[in-house]
VOPAGU-2260 file (C-alpha; in pm, 1 decimal, decimal comma):
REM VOPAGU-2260
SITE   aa  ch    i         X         Y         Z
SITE  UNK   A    0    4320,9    2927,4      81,8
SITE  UNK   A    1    4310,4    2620,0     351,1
SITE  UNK   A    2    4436,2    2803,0     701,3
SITE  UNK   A    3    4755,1    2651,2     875,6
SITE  UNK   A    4    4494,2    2488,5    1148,6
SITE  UNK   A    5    4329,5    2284,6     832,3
SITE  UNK   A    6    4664,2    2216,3     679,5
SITE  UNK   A    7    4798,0    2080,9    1006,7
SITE  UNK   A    8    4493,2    1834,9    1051,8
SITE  UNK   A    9    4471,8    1683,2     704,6
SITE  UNK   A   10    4904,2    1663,0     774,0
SITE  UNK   A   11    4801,4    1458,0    1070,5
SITE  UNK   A   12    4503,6    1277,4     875,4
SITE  UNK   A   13    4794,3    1146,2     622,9
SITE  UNK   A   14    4985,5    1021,2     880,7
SITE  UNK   A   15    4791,9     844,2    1026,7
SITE  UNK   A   16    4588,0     703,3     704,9
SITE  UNK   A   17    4974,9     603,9     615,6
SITE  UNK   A   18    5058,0     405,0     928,8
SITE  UNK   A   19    4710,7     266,3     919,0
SITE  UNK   A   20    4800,3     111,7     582,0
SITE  UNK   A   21    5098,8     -66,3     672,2
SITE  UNK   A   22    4946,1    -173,6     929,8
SITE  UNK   A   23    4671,3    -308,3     698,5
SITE  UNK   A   24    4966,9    -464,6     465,8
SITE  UNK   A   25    5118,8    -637,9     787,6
SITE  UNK   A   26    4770,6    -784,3     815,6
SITE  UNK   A   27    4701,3    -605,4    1187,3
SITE  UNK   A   28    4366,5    -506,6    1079,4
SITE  UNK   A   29    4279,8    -418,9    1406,0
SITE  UNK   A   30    4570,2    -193,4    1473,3
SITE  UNK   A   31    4476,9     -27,1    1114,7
SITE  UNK   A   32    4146,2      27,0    1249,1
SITE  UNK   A   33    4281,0     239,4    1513,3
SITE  UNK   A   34    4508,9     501,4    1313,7
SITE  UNK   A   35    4216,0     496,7    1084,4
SITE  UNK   A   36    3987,8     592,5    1325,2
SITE  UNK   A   37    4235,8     862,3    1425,4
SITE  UNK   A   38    4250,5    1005,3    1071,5
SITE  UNK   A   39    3898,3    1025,6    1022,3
SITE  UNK   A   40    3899,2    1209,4    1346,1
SITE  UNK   A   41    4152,1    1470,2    1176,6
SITE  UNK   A   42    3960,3    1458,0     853,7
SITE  UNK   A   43    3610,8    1310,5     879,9
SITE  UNK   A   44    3528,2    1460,3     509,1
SITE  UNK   A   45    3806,0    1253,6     331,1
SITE  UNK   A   46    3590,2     949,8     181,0
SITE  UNK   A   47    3901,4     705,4     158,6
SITE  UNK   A   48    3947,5     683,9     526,3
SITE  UNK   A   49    3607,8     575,1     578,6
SITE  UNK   A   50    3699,4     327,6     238,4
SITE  UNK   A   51    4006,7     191,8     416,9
SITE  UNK   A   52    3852,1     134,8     732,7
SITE  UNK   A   53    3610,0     -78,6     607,2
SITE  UNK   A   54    3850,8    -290,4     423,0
SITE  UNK   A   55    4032,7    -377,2     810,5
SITE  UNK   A   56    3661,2    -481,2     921,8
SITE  UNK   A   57    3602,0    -685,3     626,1
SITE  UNK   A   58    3899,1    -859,7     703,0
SITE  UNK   A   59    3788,6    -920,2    1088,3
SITE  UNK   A   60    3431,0   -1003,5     894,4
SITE  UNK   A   61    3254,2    -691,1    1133,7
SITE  UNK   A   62    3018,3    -654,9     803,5
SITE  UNK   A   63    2793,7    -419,8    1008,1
SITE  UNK   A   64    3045,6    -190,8    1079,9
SITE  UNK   A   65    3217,5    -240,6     719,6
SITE  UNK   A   66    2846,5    -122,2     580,3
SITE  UNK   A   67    2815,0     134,5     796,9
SITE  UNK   A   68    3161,4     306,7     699,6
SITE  UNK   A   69    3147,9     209,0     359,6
SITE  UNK   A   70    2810,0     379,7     368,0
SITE  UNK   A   71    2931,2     707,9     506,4
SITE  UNK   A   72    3210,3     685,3     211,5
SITE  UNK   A   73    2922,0     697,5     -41,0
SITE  UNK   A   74    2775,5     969,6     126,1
SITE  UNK   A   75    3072,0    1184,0     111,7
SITE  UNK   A   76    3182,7    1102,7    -264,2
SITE  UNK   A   77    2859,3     926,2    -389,4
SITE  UNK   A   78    3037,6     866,0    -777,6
SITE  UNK   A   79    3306,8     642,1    -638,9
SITE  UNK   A   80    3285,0     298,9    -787,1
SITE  UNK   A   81    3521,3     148,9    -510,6
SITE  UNK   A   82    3272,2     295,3    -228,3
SITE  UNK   A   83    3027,6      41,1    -416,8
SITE  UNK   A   84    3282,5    -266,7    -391,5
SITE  UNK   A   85    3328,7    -205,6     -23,0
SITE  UNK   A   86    2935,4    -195,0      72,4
SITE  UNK   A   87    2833,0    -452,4    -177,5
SITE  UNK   A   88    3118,9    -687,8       2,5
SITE  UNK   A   89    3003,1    -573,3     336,0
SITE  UNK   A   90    2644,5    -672,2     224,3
SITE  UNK   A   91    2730,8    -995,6      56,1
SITE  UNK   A   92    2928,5   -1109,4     408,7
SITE  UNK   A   93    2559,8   -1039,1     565,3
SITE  UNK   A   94    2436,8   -1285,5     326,6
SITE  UNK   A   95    2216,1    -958,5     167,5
SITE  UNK   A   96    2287,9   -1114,2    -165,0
SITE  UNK   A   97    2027,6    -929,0    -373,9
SITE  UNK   A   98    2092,0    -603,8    -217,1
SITE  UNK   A   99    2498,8    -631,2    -289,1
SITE  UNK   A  100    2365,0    -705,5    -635,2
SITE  UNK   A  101    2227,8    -390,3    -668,5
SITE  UNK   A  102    2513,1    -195,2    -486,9
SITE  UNK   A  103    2795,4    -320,0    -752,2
SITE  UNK   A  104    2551,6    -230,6   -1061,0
SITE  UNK   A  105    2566,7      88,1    -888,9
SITE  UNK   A  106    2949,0      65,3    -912,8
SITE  UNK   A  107    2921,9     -47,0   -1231,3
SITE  UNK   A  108    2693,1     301,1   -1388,6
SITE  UNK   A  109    2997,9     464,2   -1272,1
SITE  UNK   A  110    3305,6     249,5   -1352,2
SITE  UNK   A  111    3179,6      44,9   -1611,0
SITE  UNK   A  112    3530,5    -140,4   -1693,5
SITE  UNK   A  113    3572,1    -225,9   -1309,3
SITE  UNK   A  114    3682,5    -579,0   -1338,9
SITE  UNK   A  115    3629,8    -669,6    -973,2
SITE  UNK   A  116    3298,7    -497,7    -947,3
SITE  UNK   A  117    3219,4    -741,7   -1255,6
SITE  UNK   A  118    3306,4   -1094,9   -1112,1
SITE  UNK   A  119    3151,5    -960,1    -807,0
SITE  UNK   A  120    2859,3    -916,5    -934,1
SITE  UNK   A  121    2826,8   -1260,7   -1135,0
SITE  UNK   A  122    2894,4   -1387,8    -779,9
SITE  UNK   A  123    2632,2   -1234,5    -608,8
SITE  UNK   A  124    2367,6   -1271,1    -860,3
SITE  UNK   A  125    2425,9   -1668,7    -830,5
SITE  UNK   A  126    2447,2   -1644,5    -463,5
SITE  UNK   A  127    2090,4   -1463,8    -465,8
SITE  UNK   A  128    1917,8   -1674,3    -714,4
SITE  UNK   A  129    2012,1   -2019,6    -489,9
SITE  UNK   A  130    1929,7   -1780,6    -196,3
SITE  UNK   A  131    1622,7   -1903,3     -23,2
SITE  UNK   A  132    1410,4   -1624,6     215,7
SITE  UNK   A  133    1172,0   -1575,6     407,8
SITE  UNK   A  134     908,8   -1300,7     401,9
SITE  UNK   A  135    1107,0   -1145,8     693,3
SITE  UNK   A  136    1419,3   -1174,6     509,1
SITE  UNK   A  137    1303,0    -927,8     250,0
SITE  UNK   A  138    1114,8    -667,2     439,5
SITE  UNK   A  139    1454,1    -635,1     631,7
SITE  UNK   A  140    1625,2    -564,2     258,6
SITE  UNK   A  141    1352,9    -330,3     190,5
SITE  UNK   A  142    1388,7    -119,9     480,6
SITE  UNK   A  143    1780,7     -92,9     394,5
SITE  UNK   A  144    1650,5      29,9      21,1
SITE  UNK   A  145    1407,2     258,2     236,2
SITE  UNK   A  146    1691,1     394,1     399,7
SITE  UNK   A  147    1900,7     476,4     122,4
SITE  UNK   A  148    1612,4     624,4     -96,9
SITE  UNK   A  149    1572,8     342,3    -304,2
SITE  UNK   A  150    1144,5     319,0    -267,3
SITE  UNK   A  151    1134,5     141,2    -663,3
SITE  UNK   A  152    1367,7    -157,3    -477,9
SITE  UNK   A  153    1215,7     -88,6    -130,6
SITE  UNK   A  154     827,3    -146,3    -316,9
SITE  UNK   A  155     988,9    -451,3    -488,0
SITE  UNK   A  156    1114,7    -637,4    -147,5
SITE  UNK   A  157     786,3    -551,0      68,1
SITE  UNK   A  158     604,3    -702,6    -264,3
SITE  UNK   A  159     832,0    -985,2    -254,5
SITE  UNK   A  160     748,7   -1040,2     117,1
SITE  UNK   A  161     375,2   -1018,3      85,2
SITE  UNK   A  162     390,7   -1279,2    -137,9
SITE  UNK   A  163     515,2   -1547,8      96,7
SITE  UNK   A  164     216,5   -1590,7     349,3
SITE  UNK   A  165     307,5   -1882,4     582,8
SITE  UNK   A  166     592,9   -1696,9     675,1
SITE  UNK   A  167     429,8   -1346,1     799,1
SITE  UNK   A  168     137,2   -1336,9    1059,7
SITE  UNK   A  169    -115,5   -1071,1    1062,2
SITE  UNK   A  170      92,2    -832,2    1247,1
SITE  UNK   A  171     395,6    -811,9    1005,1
SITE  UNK   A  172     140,0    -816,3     736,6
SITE  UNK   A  173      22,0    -463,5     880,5
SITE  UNK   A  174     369,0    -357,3     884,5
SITE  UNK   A  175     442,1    -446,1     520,2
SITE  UNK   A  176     136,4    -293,7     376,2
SITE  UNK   A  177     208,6      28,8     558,9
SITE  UNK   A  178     567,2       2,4     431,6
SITE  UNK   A  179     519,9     -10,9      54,8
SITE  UNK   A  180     249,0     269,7     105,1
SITE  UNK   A  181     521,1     463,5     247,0
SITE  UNK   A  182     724,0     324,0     -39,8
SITE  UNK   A  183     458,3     438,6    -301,8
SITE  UNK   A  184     367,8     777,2    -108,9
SITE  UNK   A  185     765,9     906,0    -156,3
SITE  UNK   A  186     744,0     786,7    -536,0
SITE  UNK   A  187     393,8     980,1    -556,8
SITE  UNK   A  188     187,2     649,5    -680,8
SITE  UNK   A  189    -108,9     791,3    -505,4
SITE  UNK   A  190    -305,6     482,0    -623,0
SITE  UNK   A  191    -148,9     269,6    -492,7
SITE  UNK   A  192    -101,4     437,1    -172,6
SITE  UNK   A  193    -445,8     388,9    -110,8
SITE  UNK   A  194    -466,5     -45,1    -228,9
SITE  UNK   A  195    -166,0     -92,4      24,9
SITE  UNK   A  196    -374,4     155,5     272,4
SITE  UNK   A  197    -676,0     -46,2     257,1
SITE  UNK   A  198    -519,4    -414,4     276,9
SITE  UNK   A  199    -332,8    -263,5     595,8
SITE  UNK   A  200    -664,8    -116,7     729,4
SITE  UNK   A  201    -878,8    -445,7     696,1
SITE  UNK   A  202    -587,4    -641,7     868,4
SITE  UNK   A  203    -538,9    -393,6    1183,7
SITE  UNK   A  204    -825,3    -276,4    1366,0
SITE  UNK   A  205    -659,4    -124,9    1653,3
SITE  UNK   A  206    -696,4     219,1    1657,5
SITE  UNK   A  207    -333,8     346,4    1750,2
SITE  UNK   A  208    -175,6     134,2    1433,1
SITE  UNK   A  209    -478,5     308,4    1247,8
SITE  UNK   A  210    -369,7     644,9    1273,9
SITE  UNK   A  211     -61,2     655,6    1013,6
SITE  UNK   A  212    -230,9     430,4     764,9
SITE  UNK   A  213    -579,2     670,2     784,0
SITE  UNK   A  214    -335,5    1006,6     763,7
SITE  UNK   A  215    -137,8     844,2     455,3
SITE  UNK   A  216    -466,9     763,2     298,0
SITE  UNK   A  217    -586,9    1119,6     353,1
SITE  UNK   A  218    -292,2    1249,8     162,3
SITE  UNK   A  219    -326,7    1005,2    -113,9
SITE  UNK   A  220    -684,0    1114,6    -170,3
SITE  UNK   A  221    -613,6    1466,5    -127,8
SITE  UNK   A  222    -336,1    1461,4    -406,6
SITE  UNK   A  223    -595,3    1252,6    -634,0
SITE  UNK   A  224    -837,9    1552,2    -525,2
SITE  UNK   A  225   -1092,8    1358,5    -365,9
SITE  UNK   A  226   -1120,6    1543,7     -95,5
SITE  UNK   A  227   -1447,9    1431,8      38,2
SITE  UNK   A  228   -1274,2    1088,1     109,5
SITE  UNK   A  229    -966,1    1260,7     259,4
SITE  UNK   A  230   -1185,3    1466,3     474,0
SITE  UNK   A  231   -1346,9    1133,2     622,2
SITE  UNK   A  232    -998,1    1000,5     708,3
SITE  UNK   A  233    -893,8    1313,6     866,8
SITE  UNK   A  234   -1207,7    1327,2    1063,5
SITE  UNK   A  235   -1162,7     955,5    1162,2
SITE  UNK   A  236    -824,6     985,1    1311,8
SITE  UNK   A  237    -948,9    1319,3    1478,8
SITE  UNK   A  238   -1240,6    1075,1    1667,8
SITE  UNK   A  239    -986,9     869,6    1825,9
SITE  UNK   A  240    -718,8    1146,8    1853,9
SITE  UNK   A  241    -851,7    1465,0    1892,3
SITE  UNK   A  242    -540,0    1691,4    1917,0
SITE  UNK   A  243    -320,8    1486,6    1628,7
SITE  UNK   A  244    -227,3    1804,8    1472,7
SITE  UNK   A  245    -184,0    1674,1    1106,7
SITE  UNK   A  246    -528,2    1502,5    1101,1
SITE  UNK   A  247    -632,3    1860,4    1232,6
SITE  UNK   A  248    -400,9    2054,5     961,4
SITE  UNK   A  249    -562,4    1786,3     690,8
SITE  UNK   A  250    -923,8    1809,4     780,4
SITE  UNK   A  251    -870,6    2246,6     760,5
SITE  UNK   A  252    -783,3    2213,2     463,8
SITE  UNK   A  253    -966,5    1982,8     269,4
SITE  UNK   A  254   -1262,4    2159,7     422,6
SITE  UNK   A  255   -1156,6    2489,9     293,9
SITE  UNK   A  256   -1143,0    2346,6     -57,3
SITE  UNK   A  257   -1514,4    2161,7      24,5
SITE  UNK   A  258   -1620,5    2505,3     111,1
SITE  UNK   A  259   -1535,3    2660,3    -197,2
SITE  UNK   A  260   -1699,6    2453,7    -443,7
């Protein structure tokens, strides 16, 4: 039974939500933005605050702050197919055409009759097949997919980048080897952990970058039981670093499992 304390803030979460939205129909999307703001403050679990305000910022074209909030609505109520309209607008007003593409099919597995989530998503897929990007332009969408979970579309944007050269120097290459091994490690494709692992290692010599690509490795190899490799990374990472506790953790126990054979 809610207590007169959470009674009286969703009360003043309504009324606020309410003036917010004739506000909104008076076209002060600004001023909505405000009583919004003060509802969610009232009622920061209530997923069509978060849905509203990011309709005002869409209108003022803030798409970073209409992802963020439409983000925070999917978090709260994660089977809402209008959460999925907001971010994939949000998205396609940061030009992130293919991801938006993948945020109304989202919509779509859970509103399947959504009209607007429909046309929207003819739009965008024209938008991102005329789309032209550079190798930058999709390890940034892969690191949103990283963010949200999504390592199958996170692996497919780091490959997509790797594939246009000219555009990514030696350093970035590093970065995007080590990111779809990170990718493949959280999807348990211990295989190909270790091909992105090794591409990153013969591109960066320095030791520091080293460190997380060697310690990935080691895991890889440890999962595929070859522990005799995994024990070689540990111990590598250990000659540069000698206190880097996981190396330390890794090389224990790989050793234990050496001993015992």
């Amino acid at each position: 039974m809610a207590s007169n304390k959470d009674s009286t803030t969703k009360a003043k979460a309504k009324e606020s939500k309410d003036i917010g939205n004739q506000l909104f129909s008076s076209k002060k999307y600004k001023e909505s933005i405000q009583h919004y703001s003060s509802a969610i403050s009232f009622d920061p679990t209530d997923h069509v605050l978060f849905a509203n305000r990011c309709a005002s910022y869409l209108e003022l074209q803030e798409y970073e702050l209409a992802l963020k909030d439409a983000n925070e609505c999917i978090n709260i109520k994660g089977d809402w197919a209008k959460g999925y309209y907001r971010k994939g607008m949000a998205l396609m007003g940061l030009h992130k055409y293919r991801a938006s593409v993948s945020c109304f099919s989202d919509g779509l597995k859970y509103e399947p009759g959504n009209v607007p989530l429909k046309n929207k998503l003819e739009e965008a897929k024209k938008l991102a097949k005329n789309q032209k990007t550079t190798g930058l332009d999709a390890v940034s969408e892969g690191d949103d997919f990283y963010k949200e979970s999504r390592y199958d579309l996170a692996i497919e944007c780091y490959s997509r980048a790797l594939e246009t050269e000219p555009s990514l120097d030696s350093s970035s290459r590093f970065s995007t080897f080590s990111k779809r091994a990170d990718s493949h490690a959280q999807l348990r494709n211990d295989e190909e952990v270790i091909k992105d692992c090794n591409e990153a290692l013969q591109i960066e010599q320095q030791a520091d970058n080293q460190t997380k690509v060697l310690i990935r490795r080691a895991l890889a190899f440890e999962s595929l039981e070859k522990h005799k490799k995994a024990f070689d990374d540990y111990k590598a990472v250990l000659a540069k670093e000698p206190n880097n506790k996981k190396a330390s953790e890794g090389q224990r126990r790989v050793n234990n499992v050496l001993l015992a054979w």
